[in-house]
C-alpha positions as CSV (number, residue, x, y, z in Angstrom):
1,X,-25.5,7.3,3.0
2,X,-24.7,9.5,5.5
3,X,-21.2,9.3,7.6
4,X,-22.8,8.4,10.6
5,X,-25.3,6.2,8.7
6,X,-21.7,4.7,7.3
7,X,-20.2,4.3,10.8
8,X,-23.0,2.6,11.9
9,X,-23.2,-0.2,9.2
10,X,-19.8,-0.1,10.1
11,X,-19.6,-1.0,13.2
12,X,-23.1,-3.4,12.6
13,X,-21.7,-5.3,10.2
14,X,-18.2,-5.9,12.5
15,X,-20.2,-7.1,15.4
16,X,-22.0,-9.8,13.5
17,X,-19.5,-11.0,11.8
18,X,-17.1,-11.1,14.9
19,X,-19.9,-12.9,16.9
20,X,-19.5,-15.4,14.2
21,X,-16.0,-16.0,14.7
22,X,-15.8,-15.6,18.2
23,X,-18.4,-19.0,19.0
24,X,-16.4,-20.9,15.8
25,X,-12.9,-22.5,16.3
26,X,-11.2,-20.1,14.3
27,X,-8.4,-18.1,15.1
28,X,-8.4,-13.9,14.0
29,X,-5.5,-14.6,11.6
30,X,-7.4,-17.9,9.9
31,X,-10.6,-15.7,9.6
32,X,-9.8,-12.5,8.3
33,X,-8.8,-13.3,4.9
34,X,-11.9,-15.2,3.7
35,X,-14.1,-12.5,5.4
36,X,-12.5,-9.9,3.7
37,X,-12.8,-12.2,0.5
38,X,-17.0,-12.2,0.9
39,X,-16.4,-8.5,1.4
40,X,-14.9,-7.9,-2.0
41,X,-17.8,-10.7,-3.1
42,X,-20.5,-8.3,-2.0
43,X,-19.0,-5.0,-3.5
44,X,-18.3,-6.3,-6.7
45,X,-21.8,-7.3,-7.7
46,X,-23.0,-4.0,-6.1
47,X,-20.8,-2.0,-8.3
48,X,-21.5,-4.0,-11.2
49,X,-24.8,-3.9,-11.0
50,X,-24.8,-0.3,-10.7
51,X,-22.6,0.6,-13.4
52,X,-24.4,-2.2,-15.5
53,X,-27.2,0.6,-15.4
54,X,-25.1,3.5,-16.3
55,X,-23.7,1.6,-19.4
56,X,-26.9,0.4,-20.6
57,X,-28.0,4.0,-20.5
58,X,-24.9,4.9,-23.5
59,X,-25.3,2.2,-25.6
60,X,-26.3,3.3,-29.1
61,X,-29.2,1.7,-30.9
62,X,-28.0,0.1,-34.0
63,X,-29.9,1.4,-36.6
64,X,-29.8,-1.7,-38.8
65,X,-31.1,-3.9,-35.5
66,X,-32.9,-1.2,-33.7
67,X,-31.2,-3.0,-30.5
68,X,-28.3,-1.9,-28.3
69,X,-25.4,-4.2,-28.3
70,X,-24.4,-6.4,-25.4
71,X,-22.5,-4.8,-22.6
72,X,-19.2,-6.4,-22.6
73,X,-16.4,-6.8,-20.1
74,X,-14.7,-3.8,-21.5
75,X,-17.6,-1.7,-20.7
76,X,-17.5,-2.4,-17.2
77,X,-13.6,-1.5,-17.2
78,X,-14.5,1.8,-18.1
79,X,-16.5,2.2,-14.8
80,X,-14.3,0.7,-12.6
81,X,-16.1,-2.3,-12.1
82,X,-15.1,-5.9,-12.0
83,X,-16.8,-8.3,-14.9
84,X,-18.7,-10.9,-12.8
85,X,-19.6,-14.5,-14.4
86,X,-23.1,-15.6,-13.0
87,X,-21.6,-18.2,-10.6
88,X,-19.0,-15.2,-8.8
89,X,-22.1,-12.9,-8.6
90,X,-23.3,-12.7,-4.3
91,X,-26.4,-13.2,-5.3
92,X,-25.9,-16.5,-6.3
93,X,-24.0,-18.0,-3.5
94,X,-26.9,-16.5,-1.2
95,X,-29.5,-17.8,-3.3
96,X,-27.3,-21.3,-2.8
97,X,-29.5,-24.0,-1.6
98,X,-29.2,-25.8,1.7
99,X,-28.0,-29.5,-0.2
100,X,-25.5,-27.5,-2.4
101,X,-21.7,-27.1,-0.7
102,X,-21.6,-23.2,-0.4
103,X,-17.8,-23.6,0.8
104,X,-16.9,-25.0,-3.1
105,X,-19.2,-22.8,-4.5
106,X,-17.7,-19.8,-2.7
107,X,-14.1,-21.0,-3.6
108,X,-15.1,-21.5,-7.0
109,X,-17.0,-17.9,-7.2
110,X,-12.7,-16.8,-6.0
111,X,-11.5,-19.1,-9.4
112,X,-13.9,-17.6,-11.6
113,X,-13.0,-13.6,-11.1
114,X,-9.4,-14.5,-11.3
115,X,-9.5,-16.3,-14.9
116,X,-11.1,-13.1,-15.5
117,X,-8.5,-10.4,-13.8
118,X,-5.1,-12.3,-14.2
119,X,-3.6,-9.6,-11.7
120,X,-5.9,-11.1,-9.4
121,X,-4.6,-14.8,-9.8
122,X,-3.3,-16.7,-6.4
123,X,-4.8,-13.6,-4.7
124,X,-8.0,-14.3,-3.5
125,X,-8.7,-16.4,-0.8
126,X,-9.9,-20.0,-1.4
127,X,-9.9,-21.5,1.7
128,X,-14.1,-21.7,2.9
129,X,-13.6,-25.4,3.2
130,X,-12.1,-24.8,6.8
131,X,-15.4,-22.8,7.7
132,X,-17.8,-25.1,9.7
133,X,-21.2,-24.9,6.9
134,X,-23.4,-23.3,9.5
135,X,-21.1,-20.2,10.1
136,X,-20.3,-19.9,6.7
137,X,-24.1,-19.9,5.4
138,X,-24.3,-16.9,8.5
139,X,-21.5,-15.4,7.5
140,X,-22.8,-14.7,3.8
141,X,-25.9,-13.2,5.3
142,X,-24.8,-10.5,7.4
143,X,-23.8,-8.8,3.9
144,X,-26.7,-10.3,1.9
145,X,-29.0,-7.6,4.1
146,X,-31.0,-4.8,2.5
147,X,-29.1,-2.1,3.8
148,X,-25.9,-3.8,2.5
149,X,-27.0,-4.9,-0.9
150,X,-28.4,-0.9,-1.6
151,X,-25.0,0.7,-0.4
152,X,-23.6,2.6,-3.4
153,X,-20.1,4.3,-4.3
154,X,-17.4,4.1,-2.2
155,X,-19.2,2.1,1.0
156,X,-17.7,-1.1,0.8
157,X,-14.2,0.5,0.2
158,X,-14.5,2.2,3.7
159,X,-16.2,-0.6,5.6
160,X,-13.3,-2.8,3.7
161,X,-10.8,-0.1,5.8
162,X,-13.1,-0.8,9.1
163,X,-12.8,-4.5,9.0
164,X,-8.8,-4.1,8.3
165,X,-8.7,-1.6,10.8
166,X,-10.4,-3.8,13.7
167,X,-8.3,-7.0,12.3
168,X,-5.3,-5.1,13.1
169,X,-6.5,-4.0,16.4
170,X,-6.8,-7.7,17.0
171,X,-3.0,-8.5,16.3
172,X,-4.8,-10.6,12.9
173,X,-2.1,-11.6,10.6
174,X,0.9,-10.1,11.2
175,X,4.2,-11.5,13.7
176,X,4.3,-7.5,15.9
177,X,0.3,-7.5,15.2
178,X,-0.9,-5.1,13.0
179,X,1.8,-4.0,10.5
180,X,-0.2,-4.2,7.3
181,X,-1.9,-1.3,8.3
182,X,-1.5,2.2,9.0
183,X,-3.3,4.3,11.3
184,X,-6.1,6.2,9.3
185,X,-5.0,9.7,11.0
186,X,-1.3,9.3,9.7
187,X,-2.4,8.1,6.6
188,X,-4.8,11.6,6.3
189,X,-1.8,13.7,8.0
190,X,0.7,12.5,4.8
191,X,-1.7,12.6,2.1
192,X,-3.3,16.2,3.6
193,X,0.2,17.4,3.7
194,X,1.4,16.0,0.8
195,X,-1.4,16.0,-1.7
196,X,-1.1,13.3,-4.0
197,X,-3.0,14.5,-7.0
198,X,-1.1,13.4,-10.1
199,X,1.4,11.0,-11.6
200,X,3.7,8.3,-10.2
201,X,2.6,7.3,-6.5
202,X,5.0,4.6,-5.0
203,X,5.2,3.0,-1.7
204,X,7.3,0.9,-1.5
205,X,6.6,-0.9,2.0
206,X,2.8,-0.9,1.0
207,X,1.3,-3.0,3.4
208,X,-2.5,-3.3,3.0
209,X,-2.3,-0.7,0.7
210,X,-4.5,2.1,2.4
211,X,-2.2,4.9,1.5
212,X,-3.4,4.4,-1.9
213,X,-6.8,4.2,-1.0
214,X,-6.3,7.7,1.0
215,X,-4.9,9.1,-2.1
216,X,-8.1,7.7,-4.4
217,X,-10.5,9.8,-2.0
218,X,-8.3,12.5,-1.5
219,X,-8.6,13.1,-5.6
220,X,-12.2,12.4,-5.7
221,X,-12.9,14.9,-2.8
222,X,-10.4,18.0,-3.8
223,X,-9.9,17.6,-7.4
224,X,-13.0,16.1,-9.5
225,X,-11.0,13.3,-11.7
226,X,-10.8,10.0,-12.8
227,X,-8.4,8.5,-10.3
228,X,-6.7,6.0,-12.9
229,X,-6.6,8.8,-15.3
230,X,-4.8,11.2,-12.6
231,X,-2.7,8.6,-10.4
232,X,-0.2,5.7,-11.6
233,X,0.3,3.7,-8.7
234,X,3.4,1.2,-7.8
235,X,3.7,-0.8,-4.5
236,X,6.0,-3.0,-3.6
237,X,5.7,-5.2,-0.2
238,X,7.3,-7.8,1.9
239,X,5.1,-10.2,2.9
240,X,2.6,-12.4,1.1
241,X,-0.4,-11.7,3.2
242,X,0.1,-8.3,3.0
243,X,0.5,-8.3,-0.2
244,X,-2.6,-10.4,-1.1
245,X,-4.7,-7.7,1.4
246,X,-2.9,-4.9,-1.0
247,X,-4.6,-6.0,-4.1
248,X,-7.9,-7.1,-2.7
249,X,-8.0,-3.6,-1.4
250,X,-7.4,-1.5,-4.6
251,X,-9.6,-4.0,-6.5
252,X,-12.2,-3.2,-3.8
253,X,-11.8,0.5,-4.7
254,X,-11.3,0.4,-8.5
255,X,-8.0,1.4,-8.6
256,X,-5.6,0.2,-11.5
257,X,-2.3,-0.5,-9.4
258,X,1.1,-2.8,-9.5
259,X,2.1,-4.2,-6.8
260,X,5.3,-6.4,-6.3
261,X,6.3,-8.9,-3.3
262,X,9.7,-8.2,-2.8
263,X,12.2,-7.2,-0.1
264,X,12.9,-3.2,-0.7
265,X,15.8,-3.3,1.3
266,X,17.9,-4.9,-1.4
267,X,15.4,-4.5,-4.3
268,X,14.1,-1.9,-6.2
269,X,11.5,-3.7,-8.8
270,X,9.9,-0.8,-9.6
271,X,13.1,0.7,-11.0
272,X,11.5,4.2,-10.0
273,X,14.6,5.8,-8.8
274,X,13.8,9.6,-9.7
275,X,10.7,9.2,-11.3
276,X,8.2,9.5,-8.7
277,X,5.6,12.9,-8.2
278,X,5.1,11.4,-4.5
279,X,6.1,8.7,-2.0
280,X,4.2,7.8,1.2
281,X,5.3,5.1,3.6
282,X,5.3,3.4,6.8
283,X,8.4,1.7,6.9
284,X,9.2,-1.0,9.6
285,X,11.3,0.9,12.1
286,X,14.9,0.2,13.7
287,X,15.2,-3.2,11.5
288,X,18.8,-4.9,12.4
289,X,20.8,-7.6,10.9
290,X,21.1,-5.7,7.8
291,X,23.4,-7.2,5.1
292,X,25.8,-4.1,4.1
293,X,27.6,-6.3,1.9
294,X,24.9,-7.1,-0.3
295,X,25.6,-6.7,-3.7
296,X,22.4,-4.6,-4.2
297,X,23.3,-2.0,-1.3
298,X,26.7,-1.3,-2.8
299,X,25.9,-0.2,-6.2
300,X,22.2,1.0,-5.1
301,X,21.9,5.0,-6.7
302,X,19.3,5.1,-3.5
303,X,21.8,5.8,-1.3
304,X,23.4,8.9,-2.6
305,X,24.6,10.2,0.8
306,X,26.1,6.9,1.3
307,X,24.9,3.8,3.6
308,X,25.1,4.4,7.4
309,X,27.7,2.3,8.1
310,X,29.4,1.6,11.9
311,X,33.3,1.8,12.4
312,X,33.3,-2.1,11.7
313,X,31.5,-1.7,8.5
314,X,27.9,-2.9,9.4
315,X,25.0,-1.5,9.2
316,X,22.7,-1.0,12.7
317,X,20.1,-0.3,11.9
318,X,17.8,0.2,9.0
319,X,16.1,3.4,9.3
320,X,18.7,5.8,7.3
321,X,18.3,3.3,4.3
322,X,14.6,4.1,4.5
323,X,15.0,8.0,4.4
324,X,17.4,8.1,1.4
325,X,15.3,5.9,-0.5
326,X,12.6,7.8,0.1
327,X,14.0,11.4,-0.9
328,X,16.0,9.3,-3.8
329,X,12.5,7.7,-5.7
330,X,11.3,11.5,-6.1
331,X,11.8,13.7,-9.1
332,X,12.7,17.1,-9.4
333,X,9.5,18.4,-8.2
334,X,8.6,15.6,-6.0
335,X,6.9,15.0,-2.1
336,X,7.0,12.5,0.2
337,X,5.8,11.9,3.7
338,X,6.5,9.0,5.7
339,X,6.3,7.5,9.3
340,X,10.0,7.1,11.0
341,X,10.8,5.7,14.9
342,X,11.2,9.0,17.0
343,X,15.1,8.2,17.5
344,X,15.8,8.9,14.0
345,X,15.5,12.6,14.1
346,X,18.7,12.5,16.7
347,X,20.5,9.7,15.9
348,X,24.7,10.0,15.4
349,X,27.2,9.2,13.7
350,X,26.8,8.5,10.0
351,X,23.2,8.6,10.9
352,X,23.9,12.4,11.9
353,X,25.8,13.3,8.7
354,X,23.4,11.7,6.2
355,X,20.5,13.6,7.9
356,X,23.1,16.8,7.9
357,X,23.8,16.2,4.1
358,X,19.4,16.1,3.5
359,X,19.0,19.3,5.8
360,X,21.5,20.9,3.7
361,X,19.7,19.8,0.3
362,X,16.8,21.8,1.1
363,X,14.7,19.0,0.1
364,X,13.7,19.2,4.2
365,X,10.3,20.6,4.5
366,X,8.5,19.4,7.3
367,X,8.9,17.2,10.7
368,X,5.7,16.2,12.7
369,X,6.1,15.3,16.1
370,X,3.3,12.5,16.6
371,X,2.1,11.0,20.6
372,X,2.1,7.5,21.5
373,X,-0.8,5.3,21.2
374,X,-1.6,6.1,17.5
375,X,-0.6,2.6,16.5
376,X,-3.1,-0.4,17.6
377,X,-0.9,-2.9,18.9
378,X,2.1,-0.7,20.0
379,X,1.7,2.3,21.9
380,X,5.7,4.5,20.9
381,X,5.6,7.8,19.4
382,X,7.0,8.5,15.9
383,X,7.7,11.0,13.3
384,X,6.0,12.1,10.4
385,X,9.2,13.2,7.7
386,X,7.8,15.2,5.0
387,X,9.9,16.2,1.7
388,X,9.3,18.6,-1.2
389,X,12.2,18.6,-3.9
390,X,9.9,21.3,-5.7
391,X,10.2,23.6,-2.7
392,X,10.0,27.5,-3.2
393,X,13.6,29.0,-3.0
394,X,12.8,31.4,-0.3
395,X,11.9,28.3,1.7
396,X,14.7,26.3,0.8
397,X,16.8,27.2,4.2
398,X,13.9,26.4,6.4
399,X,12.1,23.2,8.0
400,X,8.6,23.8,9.6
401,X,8.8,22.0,13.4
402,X,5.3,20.8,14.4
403,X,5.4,19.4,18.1
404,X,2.2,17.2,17.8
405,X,2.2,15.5,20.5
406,X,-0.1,17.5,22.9
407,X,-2.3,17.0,20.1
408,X,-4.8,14.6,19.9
409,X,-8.3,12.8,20.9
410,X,-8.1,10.1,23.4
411,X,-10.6,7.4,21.6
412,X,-9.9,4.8,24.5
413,X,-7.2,4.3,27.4
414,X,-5.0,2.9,24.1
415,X,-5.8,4.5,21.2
416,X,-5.5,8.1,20.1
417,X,-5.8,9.7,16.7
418,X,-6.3,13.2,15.4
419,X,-10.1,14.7,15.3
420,X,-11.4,16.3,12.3
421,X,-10.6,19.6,13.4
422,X,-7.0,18.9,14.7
423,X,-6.8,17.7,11.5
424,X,-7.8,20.1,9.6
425,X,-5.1,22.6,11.2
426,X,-2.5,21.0,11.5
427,X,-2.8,20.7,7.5
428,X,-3.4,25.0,7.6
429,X,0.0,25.3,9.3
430,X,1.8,23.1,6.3
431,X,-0.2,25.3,3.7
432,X,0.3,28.5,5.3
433,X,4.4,27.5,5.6
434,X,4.3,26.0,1.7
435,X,2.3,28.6,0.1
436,X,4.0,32.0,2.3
437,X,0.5,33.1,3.0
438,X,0.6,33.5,6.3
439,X,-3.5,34.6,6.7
440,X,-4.1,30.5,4.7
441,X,-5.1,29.5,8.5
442,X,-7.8,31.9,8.8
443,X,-10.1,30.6,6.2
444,X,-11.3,27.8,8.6
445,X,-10.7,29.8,11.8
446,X,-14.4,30.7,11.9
447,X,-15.6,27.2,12.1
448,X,-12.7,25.2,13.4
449,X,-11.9,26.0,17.2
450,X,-8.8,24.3,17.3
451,X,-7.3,26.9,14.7
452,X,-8.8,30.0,16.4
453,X,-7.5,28.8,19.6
454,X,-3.6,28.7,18.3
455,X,-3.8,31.1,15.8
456,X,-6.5,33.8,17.5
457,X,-5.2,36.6,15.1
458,X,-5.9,34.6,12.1
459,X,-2.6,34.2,10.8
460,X,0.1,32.3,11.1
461,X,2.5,32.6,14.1
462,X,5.2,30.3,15.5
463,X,3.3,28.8,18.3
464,X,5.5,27.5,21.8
465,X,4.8,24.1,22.2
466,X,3.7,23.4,18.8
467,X,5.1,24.9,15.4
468,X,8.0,27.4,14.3
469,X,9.7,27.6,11.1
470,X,13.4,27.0,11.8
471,X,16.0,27.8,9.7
472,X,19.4,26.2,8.9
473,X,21.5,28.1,10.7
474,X,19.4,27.2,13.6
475,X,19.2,23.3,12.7
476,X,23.1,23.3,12.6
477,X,22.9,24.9,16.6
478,X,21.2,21.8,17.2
479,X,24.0,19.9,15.6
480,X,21.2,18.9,13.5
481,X,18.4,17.1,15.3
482,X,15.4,17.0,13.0
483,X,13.3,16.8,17.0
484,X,10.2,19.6,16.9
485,X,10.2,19.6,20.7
486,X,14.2,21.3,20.6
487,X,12.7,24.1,18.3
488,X,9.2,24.8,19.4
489,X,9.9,25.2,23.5
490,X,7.9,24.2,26.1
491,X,4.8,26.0,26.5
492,X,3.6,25.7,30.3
493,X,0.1,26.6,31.3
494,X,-0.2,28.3,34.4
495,X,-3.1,27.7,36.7
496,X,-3.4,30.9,38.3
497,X,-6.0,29.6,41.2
498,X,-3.8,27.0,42.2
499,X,-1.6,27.8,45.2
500,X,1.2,27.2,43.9
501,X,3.5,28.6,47.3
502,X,1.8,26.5,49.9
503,X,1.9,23.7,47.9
504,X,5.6,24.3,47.4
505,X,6.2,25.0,51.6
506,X,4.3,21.4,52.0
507,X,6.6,19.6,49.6
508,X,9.5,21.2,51.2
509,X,8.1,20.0,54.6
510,X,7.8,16.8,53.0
511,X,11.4,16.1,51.9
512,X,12.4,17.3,55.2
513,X,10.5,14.5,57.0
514,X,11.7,11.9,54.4
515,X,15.2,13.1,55.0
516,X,14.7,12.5,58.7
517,X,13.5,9.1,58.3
518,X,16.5,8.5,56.0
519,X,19.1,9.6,58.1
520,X,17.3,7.5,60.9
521,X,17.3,4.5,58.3
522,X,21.1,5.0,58.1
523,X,21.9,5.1,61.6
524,X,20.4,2.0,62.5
525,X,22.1,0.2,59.4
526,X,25.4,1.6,60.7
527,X,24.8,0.2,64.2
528,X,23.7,-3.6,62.9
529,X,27.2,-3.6,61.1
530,X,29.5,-2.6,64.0
């Protein structure tokens, strides 16, 4: 299929099934989860249908039988396919006749898989009972249609992504609406700057999971492996729900992952302290009512610099926790990008000297200024923290500033994201500043306007108003603020047919009249009191 093709069975399959729910009694929250559970329903049997092919095609013929052997569960392991029983398979529950009870055959369908995948068990959602039988028998027919059942690959992971995407939109599931999922442009923005191609990938405030499933394609589109053979991946998350949507989602893509429901605030399950290649997050921001005198915080070896702690020994906020962890879960060549609240890059006190004392490590490669309305269901700006522990040593002095927030596309009056081409250079500017070629912009310049318009000699350039490489020396000027917009300047565009000096003479008439009428204002005040 096609992109477009994609986007459109997208967005088909969404209305339908949103139809559904909107003339049933059911509330966003008590919908998603089983919808998303016929989802995974409908992808498994696709996948293991088609790699039921491929395997067939390998098997020897034993010589003393002249038959091939039977295709067993291991088989389909190897293709990254789940092992369905007959009664699990879609087919079957769309084949279901009108007298059977498809809501216990649905549920029992859920039992089946996970007495096959015990990492599965408690997971999937058993709950079809609640659906009226009507909406339920409709609801497994918008993805028992033709185009649906001959989708092949990675189809069903991306319209699994849609529906998360429009759930969180719609506030589903979560108490500050959409918090189990990220943003698909600063998912691409940390994995295209980070590029998460090998070893140990944590997150350890995982949501839904999609930063792994960024991470999958971005190996199967750059590097041409086996993404369980490349990537070992470790999530940890919060919240049950979340947690659940986590391992649905990387059993939707065939991706081998564990993922642990605990607090990573005061755990650390994982035990992955220095171990990790790379770490990508979106942590929740500005979280209060911290216990600093948890036994956990005050031996934790992820707070090297030392907990951010007020004068009366509490802790205000969480967001300095967040960053050390972060840098601390790396090796000694590792990356990691993650979202942070904007207020972090200038906060003070022992926020300001643990932020001096990981400026000074070096291990600072990278801040990205980002607009509001990226997020679905809150419209504040952020930053995007990047470090690289395996920086170059000439680089180890500087941070590359990227002011961001002029760029973007406006998809409605609340949403905005990056295009493809904004994108794509904003990730030139990282390689060009990681790799010292300076001319690793122009490769796309020719086809990719945005590039040629920033960077119209073909190389890179500090640009005012969007990127410069600052160094130390000029971080500690700033008493070190990590905030793009203090290094990059302002750049003003100057309409040169506007006239600008009779505009100017009728605003100064303006002010005068207002003045007039306030003096006026005054006088008669003054006169009511005597």
């Amino acid at each position: 299929m096609t992109h477009d093709t994609i986007k459109k069975l997208e967005t088909e399959l969404w209305d339908a099934a949103d139809d559904l729910r909107a003339n049933s009694k059911l509330t966003a929250s008590e919908y998603k989860d089983p919808l998303l559970g016929l989802v995974l329903l409908r992808f498994a049997q696709n996948r293991f249908e088609d790699s039921k092919i491929e395997i067939e095609k390998g098997l020897a013929i034993n010589p003393r039988t002249g038959k091939k052997r039977e295709v067993n569960k291991g088989d389909y392991a190897g293709q990254g396919a789940m092992f369905l029983p007959e009664k699990a398979k879609y087919d079957y529950l769309a084949d279901l006749p009108e007298a059977e009870n498809i809501a216990e055959a649905i549920n029992n369908a859920m039992k089946l898989i996970e007495a096959e995948y015990p990492d599965l068990e408690g997971i999937l959602p058993k709950s079809y009972q609640e659906f009226d039988d009507k909406l339920l028998r409709d609801l497994v027919r918008v993805f028992n249609k033709d185009a649906v059942k001959q989708a092949k690959g990675d189809v069903f992971g991306r319209i699994y992504e849609f529906f998360l995407m429009k759930f969180s939109m719609q506030g589903a599931g979560a108490q500050e609406g959409g918090e189990f999922f990220t943003p698909p442009s600063l998912v691409n923005l940390i994995v295209n700057f980070i590029q998460p191609n090998h070893g140990i990938i944590h997150d350890p405030a995982c949501g839904s999971g999609g930063m792994f499933v960024q991470t999958a394609h971005f190996i199967k589109d750059h590097e041409n492996k086996n993404v369980n053979e490349a990537i070992t991946v470790y999530g940890t998350e919060l919240k049950s729900n979340n947690t659940r949507l986590a391992k649905m989602n990387l059993a939707i893509h065939g991706i081998e992952g564990r993922i642990i429901e605990s607090n990573s605030f005061y755990s650390n399950p994982h035990h992955l302290t220095g171990k990790c290649d790379f770490v990508m997050a979106n942590p929740p921001f500005n979280v209060d009512k911290i216990d600093a005198k948890n036994k956990f915080l005050a031996d934790d070896d992820r707070l090297p610099f030392g907990a951010p702690l007020t004068g009366k020994g509490t802790i205000s906020n969480g967001n300095y926790l967040w960053i050390q962890y972060f840098h601390s879960y790396l090796n000694a060549t590792g990356r990691a990008g993650f979202v942070m609240a904007s207020s972090a890059t200038d906060a003070g006190n022992a926020e300001k000297l643990i932020r001096q004392k990981l400026i000074e490590s070096g291990d600072v490669e990278c801040i990205v200024a980002i607009s509001n309305n990226f997020f679905y269901t809150r419209s504040l700006p952020c930053h995007v923290w990047f470090f690289n522990k395996g920086k170059k040593a000439e680089n180890k002095d500087k941070v590359l500033m990227i002011d961001a927030r002029n760029t973007f596309r406006k998809v409605s009056t609340t949403i905005n994201d990056f295009s493809d081409e904004q994108l794509e250079g904003l990730t030139a500017i990282m390689d060009a500043f990681r790799t010292n070629n300076l001319k690793a912009v122009s490769s796309s310049a020719v086809e990719n306007a945005w590039i040629a318009e920033h960077f119209p000699k073909g190389k890179y350039q500090d640009v005012e108003g969007l990127c410069k490489i600052a160094s130390i020396e000029d971080i500690a000027e700033q008493d070190y603020s990590l905030t793009p917009g203090r290094y990059v300047g302002v750049k003003i565009d100057i309409d040169m047919d506007f006239d600008y000096k009779t505009r100017m003479t009728e605003i100064h008439t303006e002010l005068a009249q207002l003045n007039t009428e306030a003096n006026s204002l005054m006088d008669k005040i003054q006169s009511v009191k005597l």
